[in-house]
Each structure stands twice: as C-alpha cells, then as structure tokens.
N, C-alpha and C positions, 0 to 999 in steps of 0.2 A: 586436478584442475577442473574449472567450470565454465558452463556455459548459460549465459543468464538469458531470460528471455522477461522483459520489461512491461510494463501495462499502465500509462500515465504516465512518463518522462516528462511533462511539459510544466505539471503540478509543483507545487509548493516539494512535500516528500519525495514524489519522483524525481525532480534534477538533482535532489542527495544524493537519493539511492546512484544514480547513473553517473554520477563524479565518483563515487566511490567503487565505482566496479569498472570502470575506467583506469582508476588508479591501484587498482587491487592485482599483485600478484598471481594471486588465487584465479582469478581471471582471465580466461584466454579470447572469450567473444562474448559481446553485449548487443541482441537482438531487441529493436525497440519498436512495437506494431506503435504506430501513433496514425491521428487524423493530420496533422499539422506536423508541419517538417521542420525539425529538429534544428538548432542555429548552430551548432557545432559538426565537429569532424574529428575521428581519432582511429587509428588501427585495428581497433579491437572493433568497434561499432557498426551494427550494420542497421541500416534502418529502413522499416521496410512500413511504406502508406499505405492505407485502411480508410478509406473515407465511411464506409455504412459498414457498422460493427457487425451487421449480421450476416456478410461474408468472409465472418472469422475461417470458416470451415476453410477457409482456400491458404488461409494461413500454417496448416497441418504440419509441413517440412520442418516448419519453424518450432514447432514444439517438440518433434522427434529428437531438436538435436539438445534441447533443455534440462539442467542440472537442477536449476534454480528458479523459479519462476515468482516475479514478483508485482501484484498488483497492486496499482494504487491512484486507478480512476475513485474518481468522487466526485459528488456534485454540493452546493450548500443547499441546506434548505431554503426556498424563497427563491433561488435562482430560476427557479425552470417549476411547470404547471405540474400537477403533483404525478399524472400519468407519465410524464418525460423520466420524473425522478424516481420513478418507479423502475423503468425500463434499465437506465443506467445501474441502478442501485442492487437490482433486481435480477434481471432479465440479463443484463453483460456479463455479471459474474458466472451467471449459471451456464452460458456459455462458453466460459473459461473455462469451467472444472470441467463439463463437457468433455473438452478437446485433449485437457490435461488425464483426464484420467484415461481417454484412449491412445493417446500417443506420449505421453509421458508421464505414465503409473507411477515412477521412481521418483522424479524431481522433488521435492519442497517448495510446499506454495507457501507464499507471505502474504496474506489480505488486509488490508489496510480500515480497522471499522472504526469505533469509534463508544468511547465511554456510554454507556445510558444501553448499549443494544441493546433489545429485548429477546431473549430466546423461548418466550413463551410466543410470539408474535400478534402480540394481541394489545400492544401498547396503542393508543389513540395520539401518540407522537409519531410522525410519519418517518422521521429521519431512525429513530429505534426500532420501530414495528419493520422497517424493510432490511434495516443493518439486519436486523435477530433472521430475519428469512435468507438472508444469503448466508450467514453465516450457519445457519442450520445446513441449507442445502451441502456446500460446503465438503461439513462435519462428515455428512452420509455419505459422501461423493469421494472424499480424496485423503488414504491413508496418511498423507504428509503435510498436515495442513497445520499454518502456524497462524491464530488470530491476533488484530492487534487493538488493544483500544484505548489509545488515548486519548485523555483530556482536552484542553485546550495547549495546542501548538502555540508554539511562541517562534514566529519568524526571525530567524538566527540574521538572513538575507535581505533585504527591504523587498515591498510587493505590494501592492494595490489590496486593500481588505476589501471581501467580498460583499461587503455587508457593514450596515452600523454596528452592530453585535460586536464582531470581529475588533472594530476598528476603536471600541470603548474597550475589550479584554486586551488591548493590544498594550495601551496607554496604565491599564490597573496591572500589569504585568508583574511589578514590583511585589503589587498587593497578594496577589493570586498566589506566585512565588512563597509567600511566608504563610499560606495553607499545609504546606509539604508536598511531597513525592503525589500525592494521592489524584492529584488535583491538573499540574502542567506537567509542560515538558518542551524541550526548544525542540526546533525541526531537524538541528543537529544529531541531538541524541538520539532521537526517534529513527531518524535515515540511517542511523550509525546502528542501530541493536536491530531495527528492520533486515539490514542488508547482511551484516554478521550471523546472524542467526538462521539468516537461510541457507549458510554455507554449511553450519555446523550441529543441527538442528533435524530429526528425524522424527514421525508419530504423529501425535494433534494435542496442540499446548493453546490453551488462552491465556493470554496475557494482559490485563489492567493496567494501569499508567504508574503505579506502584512500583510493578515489577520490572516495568519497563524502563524505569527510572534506575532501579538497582542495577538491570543488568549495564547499563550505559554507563554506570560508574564502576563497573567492573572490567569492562571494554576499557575504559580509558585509563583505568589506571593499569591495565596490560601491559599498554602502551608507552607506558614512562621507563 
C-alpha cells in the first residue's frame, strides 16, 4: 500500500493525478502541499496549506510518511517575468529533491517536464534551458526518479487556455493527433501512466511522449 504525497493538485495533470489516487486501491493516503485550498473532500486526503514554498522545510513529517511523491507545479512561459519562472521551475524543484532525498530516500519521484528539455542547459529557450536544469539536478539528487516529457497536452476536461498558443494547439488538435504518438497526448493518458508508474516503477527512467503514449495504451488495455 501507498502513501502519496502530491506537488500541483490544483493544475491541469495534478487534478488526474489526485482523482486517481483517490480512487485507487493501492492507495491508502493522499497528502497534497498546495497554496490554494483544494474544492474537494475525501478520506484518504489530507491537505495541508503552504502559502511561501520556501517553508517547504516545515513540511518534513509529510515526506517521511511518502511512498510516492509526485510533482507537477509548472508555470507557461509568458505567464510570469522570467526570474519568477525561474524560481518555480528552478528553485521549487530543487527544494523538492532536497527534502525527498533526506527524509524520503525510498519513495519514487514523478516530475512533470516537458518535450524540447535541454540537458546540456544551455538552450537560449527559457522553458528547455530551466526544464534541463531541474531535471539534471534531479538525476544527481534522487535514486528513484522518473522524468516525463510530454508534448502537447490535449485537455481531456475543459479549462481556460493559458495562452494563445495553447488555445490555437487546442482547436488543431485533430491535426496534431495525425503527426502520431511523438508529437501529443490527452491529460488523461498522461495523469494515468504519470501516476501508475510511480507505484510500480523504481531507478531513473526518461520518458518522451512516445513512450508515454505506449505505456498508456498498455495501461488501458490492462484494464479491459
């Protein structure tokens, strides 16, 4: 049995991930640090507010009792000045591994990045140049670490696009789709092989939206 401990609940992938460890079995408690308090209620869930992420430290109990630990703050690009999206992008994770690797060596982390990372960090795209740096940190920091990068997300759920970007790939969706595996992926799937995999999953794997794809259709066809 598991004990999960959540990082973004509020997100697009986050409310997956937490419906589905909610309803999972496998699941005995669902710890979720957020800034912003959660619209739901359920037995398993405990949720505990965090307004300035840089008194994670005080959060420590919380990660001692963690099986599973799955992040998936993000910010868009554009959203926020480039120092903010640094800090998030940056700075929050590495505070994560931090605390994971002192009080819960064992767990399986899940980070949430994104196609294009750069692991040389030296991209002049700011959303790749800081993905490649946390995900580097990371790699050195936390024997169980599972990366993700997919594509462009295809909102299973409706939601406000953050962006024009967003809200053009949203409507070619169709089009994007007939690229293959390589390319999207619904937030279904993704929340689904995100959250499966951290139960089942040990080491440090990267995974492309390729792979990501396969395993989601391997998931579901379990399932049948």
């Amino acid at each position: 049995m598991h004990t999960c401990l959540l990082f973004g609940a509020t997100g697009m992938i986050g409310k997956e991930v937490l419906n589905r460890a909610l309803a999972s079995p496998k699941i005995t408690k669902v710890i979720c640090i957020t800034r912003t308090k959660l619209q739901q209620s359920h037995p398993k869930l405990s949720e505990v507010l965090l307004e300035n992420f840089n008194d994670l430290a005080s959060c420590a109990v919380h990660f001692k009792q963690a099986t599973s630990i799955y992040y998936c703050i993000g910010v868009y690009t554009g959203q926020v000045p480039k120092p903010v999206f640094e800090t998030i992008t940056i700075h929050y994770t590495k505070l994560v591994a931090d605390l994971t690797r002192q009080y819960a060596a064992n767990a399986t982390f899940c980070f949430l990045s994104g196609m294009g990372a750069d692991s040389s960090e030296t991209s002049k795209t700011l959303f790749a140049r800081c993905k490649g740096i946390a995900e580097n940190y990371l790699l050195k920091t936390l024997p169980n670490i599972l990366i993700f990068r997919p594509g462009y997300i295809y909102p299973v759920h409706p939601r406000k696009a953050p962006n024009l970007f967003y809200s053009l790939s949203k409507k070619c969706y169709p089009l994007i789709k007939l690229l293959g595996p390589k390319y999207s992926i619904t937030s279904l799937q993704l929340a689904t092989v995100f959250f499966e995999l951290g139960l089942l999953k040990k080491g440090q794997l990267l995974l492309e939206n390729t792979a990501i794809y396969k395993s989601a259709q391997q998931i579901e066809a379990s399932l049948v």
